[in-house]
Each structure stands twice: as structure tokens, then as C-alpha cells.
GUVEXMI-958105 format. One record per residue: x, y, z of N, C-alpha, C, O in turn. Coordinates in pm, whole numbers, plus 32768, in hexadecimal, padded with zeros to 4 digits. Example, Ala and Ser with C-alpha at 12.3 -4.5 7.8 and 13.67 -1.06 7.14 Angstrom:
85277DC7830C84CE7E3E830C85287EB6830C85907EB4834E/85057F1F82C485577F9682CA850A80038313853D80728324/
END
This chain:
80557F8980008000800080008057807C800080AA8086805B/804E80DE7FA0809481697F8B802A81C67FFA7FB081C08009/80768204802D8035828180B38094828D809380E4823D8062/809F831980B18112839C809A80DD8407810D806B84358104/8131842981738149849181D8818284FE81D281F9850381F2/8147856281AF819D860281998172861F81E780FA861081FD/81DF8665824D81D086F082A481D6876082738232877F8226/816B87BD829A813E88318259815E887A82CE81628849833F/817A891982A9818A898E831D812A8978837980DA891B836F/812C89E883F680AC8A0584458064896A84A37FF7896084DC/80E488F4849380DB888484DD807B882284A4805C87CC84F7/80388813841A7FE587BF83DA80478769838B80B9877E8362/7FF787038385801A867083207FDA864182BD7F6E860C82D6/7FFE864482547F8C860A81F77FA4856881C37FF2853E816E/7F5A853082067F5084A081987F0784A181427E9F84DF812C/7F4A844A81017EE9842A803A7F2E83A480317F9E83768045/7EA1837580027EB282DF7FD37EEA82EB7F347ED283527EF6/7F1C82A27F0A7F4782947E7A7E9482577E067E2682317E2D/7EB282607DBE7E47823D7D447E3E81837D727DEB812A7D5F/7E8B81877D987E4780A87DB47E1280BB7E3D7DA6808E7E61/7E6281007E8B7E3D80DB7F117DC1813C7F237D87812C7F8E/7D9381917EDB7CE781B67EE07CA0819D7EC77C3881DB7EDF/7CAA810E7E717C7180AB7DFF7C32805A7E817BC080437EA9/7CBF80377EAE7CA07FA27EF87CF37F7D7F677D3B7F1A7F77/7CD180077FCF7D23802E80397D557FB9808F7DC87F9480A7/7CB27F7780C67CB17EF6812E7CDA7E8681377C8E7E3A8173/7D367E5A81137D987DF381427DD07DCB81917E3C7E068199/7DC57D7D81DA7DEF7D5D82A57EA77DA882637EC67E168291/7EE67D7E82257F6B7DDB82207F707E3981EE7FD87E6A821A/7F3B7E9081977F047F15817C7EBB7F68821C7ED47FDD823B/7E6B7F1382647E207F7882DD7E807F6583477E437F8383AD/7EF47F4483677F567EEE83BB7F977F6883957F8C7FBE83ED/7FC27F81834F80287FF782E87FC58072830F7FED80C7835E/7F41807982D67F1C811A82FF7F08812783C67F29818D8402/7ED880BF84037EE880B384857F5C80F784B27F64815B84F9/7FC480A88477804480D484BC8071817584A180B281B284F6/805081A88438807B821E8404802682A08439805783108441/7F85827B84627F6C82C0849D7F8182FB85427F7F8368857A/7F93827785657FE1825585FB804E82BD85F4803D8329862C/80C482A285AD813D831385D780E4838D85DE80CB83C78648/80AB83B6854E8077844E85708053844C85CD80B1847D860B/7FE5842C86347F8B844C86717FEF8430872D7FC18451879A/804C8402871C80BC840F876B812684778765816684A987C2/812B848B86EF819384F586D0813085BF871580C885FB86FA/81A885D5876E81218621879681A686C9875B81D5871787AD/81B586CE86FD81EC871E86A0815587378630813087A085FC/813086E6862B807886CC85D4800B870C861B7FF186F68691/7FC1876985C17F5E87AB86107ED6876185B47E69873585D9/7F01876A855B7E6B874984F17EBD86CB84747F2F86C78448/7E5E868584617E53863484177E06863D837D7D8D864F8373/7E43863283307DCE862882917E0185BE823E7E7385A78217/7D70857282257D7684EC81D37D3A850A815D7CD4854F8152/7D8E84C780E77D3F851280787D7A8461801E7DD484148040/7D23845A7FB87D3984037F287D81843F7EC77DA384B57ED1/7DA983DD7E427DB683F67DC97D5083D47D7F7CF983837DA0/7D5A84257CF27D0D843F7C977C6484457CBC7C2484AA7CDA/7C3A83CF7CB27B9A83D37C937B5B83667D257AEB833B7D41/7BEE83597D6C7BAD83077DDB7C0A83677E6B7C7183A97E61/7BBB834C7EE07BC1838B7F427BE183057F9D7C5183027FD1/7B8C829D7FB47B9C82137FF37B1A81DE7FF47ABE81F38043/7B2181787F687ADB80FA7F587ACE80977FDE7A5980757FF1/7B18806F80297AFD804880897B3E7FD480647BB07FE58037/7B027F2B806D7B4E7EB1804E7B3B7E797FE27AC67E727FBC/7BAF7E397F877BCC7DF07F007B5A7D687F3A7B5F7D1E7F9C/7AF07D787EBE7A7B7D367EBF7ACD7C757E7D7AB07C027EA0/7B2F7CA67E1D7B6E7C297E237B8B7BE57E797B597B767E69/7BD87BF17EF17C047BE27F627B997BAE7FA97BCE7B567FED/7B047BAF7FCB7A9F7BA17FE77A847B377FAF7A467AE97FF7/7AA27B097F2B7A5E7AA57ED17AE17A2B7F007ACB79B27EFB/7B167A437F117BC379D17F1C7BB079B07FAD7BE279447FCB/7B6B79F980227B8279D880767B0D798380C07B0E79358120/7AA279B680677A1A793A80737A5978CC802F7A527864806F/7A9378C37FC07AA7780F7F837AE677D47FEE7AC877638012/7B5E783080397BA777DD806A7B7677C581167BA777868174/7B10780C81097ACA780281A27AE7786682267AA9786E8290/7B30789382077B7E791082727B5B79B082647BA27A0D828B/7ACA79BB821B7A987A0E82157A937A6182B47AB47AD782C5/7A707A1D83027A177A29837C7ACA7A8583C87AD07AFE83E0/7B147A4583D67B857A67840A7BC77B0683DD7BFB7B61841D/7BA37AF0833D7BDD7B7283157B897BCF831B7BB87C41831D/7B037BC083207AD37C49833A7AD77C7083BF7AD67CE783DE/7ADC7C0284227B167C1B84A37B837C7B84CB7B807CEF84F3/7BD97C2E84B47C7A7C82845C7C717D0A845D7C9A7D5784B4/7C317D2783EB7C237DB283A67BD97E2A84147C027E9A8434/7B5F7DDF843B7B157E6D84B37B667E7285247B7B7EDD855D/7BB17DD085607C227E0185BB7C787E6F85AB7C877EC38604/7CB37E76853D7CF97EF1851A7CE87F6B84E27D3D7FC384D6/7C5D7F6C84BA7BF57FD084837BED805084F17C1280C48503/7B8C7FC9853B7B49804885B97B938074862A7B7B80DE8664/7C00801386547C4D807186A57CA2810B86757CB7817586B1/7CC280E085FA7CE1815285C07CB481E085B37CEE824885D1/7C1581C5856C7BA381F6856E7BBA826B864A7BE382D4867D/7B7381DC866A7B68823287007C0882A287387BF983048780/7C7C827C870A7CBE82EE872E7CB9837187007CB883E08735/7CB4833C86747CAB83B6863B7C1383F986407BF7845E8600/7BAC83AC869F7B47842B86C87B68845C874E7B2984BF8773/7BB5842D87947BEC844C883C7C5A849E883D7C8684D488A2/7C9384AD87AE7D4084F587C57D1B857287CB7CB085A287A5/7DA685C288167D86865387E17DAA869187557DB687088738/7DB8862387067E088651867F7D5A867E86307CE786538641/7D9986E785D77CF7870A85957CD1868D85337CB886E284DE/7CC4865185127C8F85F6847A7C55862C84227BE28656842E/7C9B863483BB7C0C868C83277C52861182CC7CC085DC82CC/7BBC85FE826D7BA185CC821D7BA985DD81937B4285B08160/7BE7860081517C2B864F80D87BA685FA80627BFA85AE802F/7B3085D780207AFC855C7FC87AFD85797F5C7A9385A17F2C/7B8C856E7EF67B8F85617E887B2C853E7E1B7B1885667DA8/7AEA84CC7E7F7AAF84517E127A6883EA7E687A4883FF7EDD/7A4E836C7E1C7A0A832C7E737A2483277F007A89834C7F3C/799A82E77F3879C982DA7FC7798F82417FDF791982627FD5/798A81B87FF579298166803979548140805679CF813E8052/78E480E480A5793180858116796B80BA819D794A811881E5/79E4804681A47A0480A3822D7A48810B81F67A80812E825E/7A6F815781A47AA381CB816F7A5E821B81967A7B828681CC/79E381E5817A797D827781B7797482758238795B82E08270/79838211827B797F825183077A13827B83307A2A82DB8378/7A82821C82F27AEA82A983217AB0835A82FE7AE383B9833A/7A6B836782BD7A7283E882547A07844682B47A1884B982DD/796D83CE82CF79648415835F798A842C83D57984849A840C/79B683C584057A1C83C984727A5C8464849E7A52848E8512/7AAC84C384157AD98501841B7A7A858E846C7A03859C8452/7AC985F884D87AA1865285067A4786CC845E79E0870E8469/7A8486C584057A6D872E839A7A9586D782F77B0486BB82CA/7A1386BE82BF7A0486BF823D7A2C873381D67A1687A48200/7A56872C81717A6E876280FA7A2F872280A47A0886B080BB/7A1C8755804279F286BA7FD179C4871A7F39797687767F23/7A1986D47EF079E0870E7E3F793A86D07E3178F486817E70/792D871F7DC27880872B7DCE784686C07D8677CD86B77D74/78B486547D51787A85FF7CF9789C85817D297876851C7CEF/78E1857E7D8F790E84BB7DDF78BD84AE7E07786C85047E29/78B5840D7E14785183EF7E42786583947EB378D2835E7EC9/77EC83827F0577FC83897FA0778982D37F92771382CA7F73/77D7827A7FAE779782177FB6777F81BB800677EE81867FFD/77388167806477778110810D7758806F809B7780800F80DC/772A8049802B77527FCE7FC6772C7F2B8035772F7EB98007/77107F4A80B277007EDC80C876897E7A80BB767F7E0480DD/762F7ED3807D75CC7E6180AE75C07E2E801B75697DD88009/761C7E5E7F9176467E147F50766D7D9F7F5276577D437F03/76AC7DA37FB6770F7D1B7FB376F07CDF803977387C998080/76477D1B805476367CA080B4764A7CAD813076137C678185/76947D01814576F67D4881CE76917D71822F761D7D6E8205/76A17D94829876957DFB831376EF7E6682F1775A7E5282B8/76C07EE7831877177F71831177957F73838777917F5283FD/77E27F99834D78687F7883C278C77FFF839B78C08036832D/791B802884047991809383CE7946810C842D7960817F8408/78F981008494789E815E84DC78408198848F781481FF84C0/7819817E843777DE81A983AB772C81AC841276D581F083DD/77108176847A7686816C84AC7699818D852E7668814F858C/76EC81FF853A7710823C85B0771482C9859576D4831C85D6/775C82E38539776C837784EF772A8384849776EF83EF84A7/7711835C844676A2838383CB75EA83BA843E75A5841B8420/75D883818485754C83B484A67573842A850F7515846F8536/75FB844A854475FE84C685987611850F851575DC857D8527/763C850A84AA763D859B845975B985C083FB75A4863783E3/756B856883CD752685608386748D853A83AD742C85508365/748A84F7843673FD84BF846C740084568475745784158439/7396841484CF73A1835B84AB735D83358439737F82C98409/72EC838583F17293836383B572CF836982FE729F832682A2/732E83BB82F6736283DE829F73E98371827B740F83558209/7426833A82FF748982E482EA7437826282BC7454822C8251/73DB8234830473B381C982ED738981C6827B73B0816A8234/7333822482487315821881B0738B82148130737D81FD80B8/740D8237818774908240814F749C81A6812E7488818580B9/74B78150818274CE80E3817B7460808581377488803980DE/73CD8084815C7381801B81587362804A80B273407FED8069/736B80D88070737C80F57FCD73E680DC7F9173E880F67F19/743D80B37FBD74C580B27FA674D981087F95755080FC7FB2/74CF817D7F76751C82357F38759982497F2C75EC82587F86/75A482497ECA762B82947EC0763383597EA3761583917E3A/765D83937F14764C842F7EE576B6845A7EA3772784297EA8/768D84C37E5D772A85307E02775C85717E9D772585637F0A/77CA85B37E7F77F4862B7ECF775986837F0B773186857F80/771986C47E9476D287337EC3764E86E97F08761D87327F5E/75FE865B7EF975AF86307F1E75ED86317FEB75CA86638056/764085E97FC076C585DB805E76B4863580A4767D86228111/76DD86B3807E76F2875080BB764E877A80DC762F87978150/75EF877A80747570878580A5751B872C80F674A0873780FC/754D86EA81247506867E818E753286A681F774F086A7825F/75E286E081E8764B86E682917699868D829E76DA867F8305/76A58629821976FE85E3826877B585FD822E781C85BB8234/7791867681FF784B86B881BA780F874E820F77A187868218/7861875D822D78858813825E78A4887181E5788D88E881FB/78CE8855817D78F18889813178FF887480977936880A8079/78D488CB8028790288607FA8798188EF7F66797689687F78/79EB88A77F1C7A2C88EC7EE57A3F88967E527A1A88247E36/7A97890F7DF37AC188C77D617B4588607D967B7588657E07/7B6A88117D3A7BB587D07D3B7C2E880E7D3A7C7E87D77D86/7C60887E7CF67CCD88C67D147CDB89007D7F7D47892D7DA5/7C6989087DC47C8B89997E567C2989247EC67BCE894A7F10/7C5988957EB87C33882D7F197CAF883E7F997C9288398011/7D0D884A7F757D6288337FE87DC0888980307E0B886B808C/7DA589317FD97D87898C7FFC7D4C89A9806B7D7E89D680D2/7CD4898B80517C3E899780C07C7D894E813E7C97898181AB/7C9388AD810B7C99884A81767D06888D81DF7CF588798257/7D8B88E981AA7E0D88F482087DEB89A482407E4889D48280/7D9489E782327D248A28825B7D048A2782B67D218A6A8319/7CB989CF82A17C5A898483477CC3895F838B7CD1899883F7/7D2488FF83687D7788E483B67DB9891284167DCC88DE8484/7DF389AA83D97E5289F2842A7DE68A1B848B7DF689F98500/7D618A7284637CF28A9984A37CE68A46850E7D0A8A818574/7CC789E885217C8689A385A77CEB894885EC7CD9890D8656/7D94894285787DD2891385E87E2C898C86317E9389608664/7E1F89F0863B7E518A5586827E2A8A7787097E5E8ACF874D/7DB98A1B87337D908A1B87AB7DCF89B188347E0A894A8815/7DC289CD88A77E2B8989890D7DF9891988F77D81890788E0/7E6D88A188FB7E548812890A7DBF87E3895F7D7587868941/7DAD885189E07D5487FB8A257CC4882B89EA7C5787F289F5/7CDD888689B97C6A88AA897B7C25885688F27BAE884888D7/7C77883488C17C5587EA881F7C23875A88857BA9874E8893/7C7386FA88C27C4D868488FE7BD386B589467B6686898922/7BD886FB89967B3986DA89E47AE086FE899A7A6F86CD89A2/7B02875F893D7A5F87A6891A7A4E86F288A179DE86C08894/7A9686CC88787A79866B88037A4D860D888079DE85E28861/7A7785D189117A40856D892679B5857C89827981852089C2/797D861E89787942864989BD78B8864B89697849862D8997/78D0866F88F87877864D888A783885B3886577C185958864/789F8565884B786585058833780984A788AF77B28451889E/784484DF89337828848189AF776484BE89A076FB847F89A7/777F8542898C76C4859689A876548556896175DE85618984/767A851A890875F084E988D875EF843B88F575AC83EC88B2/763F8419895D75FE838C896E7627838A8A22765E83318A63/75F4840D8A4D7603840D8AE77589845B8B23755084AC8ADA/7566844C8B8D753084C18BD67573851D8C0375D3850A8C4E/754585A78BD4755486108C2975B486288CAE761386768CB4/758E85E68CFF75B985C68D8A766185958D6B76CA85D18D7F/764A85298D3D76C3850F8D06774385588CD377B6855F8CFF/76FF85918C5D773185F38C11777A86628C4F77EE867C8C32/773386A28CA4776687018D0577F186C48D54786586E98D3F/77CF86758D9C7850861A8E0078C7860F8D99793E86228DB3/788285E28CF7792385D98C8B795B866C8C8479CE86918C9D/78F986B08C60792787558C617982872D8CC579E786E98CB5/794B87678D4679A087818D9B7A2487688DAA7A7D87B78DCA/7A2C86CB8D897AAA86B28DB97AF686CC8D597B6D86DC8D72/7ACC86D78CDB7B1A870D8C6C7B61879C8C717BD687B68C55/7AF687F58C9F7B2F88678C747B7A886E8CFB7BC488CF8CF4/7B8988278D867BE4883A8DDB7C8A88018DB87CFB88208DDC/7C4E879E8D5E7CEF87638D637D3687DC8CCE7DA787DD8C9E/7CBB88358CA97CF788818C2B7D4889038C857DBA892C8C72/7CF989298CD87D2289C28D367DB289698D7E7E0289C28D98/7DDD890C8D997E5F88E28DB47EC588FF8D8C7F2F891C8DC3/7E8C88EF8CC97F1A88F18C6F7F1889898C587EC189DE8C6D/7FC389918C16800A8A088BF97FB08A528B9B7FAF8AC58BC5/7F828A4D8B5B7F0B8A638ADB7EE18AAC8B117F048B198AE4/7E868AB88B847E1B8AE58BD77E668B5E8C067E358BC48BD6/7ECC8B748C527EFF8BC38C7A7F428C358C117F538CAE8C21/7F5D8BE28BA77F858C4A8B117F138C7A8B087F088CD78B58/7EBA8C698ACF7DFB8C8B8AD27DF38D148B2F7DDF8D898B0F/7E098CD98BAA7DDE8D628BFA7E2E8DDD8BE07E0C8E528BCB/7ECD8D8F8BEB7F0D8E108BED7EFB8E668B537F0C8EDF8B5B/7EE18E388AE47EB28E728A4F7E4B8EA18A547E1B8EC689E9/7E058EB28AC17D718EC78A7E7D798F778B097D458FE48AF1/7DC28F568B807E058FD18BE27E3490298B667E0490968B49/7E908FEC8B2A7F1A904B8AC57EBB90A28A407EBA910889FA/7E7190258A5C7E0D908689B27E76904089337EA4908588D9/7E878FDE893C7EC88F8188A17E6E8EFA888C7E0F8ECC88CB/7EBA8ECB88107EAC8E4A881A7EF38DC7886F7F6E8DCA8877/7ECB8D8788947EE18D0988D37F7A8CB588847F588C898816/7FC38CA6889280248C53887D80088BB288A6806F8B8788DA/7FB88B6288A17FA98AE688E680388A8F889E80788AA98838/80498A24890080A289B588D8814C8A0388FB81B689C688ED/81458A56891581BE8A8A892882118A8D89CD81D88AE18A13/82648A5B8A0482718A5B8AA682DD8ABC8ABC83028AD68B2E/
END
């Protein structure tokens, strides 16, 4: 699998899959390989924001349907798709818990679990003509890749489900008018936009990007009561760090905030 890692100014990273590996990303050694690569970033704390983007006309197909067909003859179907969400969704869950920003750069197609990496992400981009597909009940499947976790917080339940049980596949602008892209741009001024956002929302203090992202997702499958107690302890362990104290003293001085700096 080709992934390519450029560091960009202003503390962002851009990955891009190559033209095969957007084809036919999912391969227990292809997702072993993006696992691992997202891991350093998201360790590497030189990284403020993250952007995943495709080649040409694909963004991430999700898994080589061949591979699917070879592994029913030989009976080990059951194992490898095992395999694959093992290394899928843990992935998936850091990168909704990190403080690194995630944007979604969508060249081009998206299905499968592609698309739920693609929702997964904190901030969509997306050209106005890819198309946005979850393909499983093609092939028989259950929806997998968080694809029935995130698709009904951006869009509704009523709207996801009809996503799936019609099969639909949306363009870019169908995507963006439902909610489930933040944004549509041309294909030339796609990653533009995407390193944009990037610098934008990763310029904020570490503790701020992590809680407010795990503060969000915790609110709509908690009570209230709850919710509050996460606040709390969140924004106490945030007034701890150095961040907080830059904050006050910038906002006394009448400037901007310097975060990440000791």
C-alpha cells in the first residue's frame, strides 16, 4: 500500500493514499500499514491537525471485493473480516479521542469503511461530484467502519437509514445538503480549503481540541447529569495545563494566545 506523509507548515500532516490504495485500501497489510502510520502522527505531538485525502477519482473504496471472493472459497472469510474491524475501529476511535484536528480532504469516492473513516473525521471537504456510498447491503453486509454511529448524528436517523436500506449513493453536493460534508470545494482549491481548516482549528490548546471532541461525541448518548460531571472534570484537568494560563495571561495583555508553546 502507497501512503505518503508530508509535513506541512503551521504543524499539519497530510496523508494521501496513492491511485491503488484508494481503489482498494483494506487489506489486513494495507490497514496494519495505515494503523501504524497514523499511530506515529497522532503520537508525534509536533502534529496539531491531520488531513486525509485520495488520488484521482477515489478518496477510499474501502475493501478489494476480490479478496472477499478468495477468502469465502477458502473459508476464512469470517477471520478476515474480523481482522480488518480489529484494526479499523481502534484506529477510527483514536482519531475521534485525539487532540489532533482530522479533516477529510474527498477527492472522490468514498464507501465502505472509507466512508466511515471519511466520517469519522472532525471536518469534511469534499468536491461536488464524489460520491458518498456505505455499498453494504450490496454485498449482503451489515454497515461497519462507524458508518451507523456517525452517519445518523450528522444527518438524522431517518435519513441514514433510508441511506442504507435504498442503498444511495450521494454526489458531493447531495452529501453537503443533507450535513453530512461541512463543506464542498473544486478539485483544485480541495486541499487548499482542507490545510485551512487545518491550521484554523488546530491552533487551539491541546486540551481544548481533546475535550471539546470527546465532549461532543459523549452528549448525545448520555444524560445531562452525566454530561455535566464529564464537563467538569474536563475543563478542570484543562485549567491545570500551561495553555490555560497562556489564555489568561493573552486575553489580560490584549493579544493573541500563543498555545503549545512553554
Amino acid at each position: 500500500m502507497t501512503l505518503t506523509v508530508k509535513h506541512l507548515p503551521n504543524s499539519v500532516a497530510l496523508v494521501t493514499l496513492s491511485a491503488e490504495a484508494s481503489r482498494n485500501a483494506f487489506s489486513i497489510a494495507s490497514m496494519k500499514s495505515m494503523s501504524s502510520i497514523f499511530d506515529d502522527l497522532l503520537n508525534d505531538t509536533s502534529i496539531r491537525s491531520i488531513i486525509m485525502t485520495g488520488t484521482g477519482s477515489f478518496f477510499c473504496s474501502g475493501a478489494n471485493i476480490d479478496e472477499f471472493a478468495s477468502a469465502i472459497d477458502d473459508g476464512t472469510i469470517g477471520d478476515m473480516i474480523g481482522d480488518l474491524t480489529s484494526i479499523l475501529h481502534p484506529m477510527q476511535l483514536k482519531l475521534r479521542s485525539s487532540d489532533k484536528i482530522f479533516v477529510a480532504a474527498i477527492n472522490g469516492a468514498a464507501a465502505g469503511g472509507g466512508l466511515g473513516l471519511a466520517l469519522c473525521a472532525d471536518y469534511r471537504i469534499c468536491v461536488p461530484d464524489a460520491k458518498l456510498a456505505a455499498a453494504f447491503f450490496s454485498l449482503g453486509l451489515s454497515p461497519d467502519g462507524g458508518t451507523t454511529w456517525l452517519l445518523p448524528r450528522l444527518v438524522g436517523t431517518q435519513r441514514a437509514k433510508r441511506f442504507f436500506f435504498n442503498n444511495e449513493t450521494w454526489s458531493g453536493n447531495e452529501a453537503f445538503e443533507y450535513g453530512a460534508v461541512d463543506e464542498l470545494a473544486e478539485e483544485e482549491e480541495l486541499l487548499e480549503k482542507a490545510i485551512s481548516i487545518a491550521e484554523r482549528w488546530g491552533q487551539w490548546a491541546e486540551s481544548s481540541r481533546r475535550s471539546t471532541k470527546q465532549l461532543i461525541d459523549a452528549s448525545t448518548s448520555t444524560f445531562m447529569e452525566t454530561q455535566l460531571e464529564f464537563e467538569k472534570l474536563l475543563i478542570t484537568n484543562s485549567s491545570l495545563k500551561p495553555d490555560f494560563a497562556e489564555g489568561v495571561t493573552a486575553f489580560l495583555e490584549k493579544r493573541d494566545p500563543k498555545f503549545g508553546e512553554e
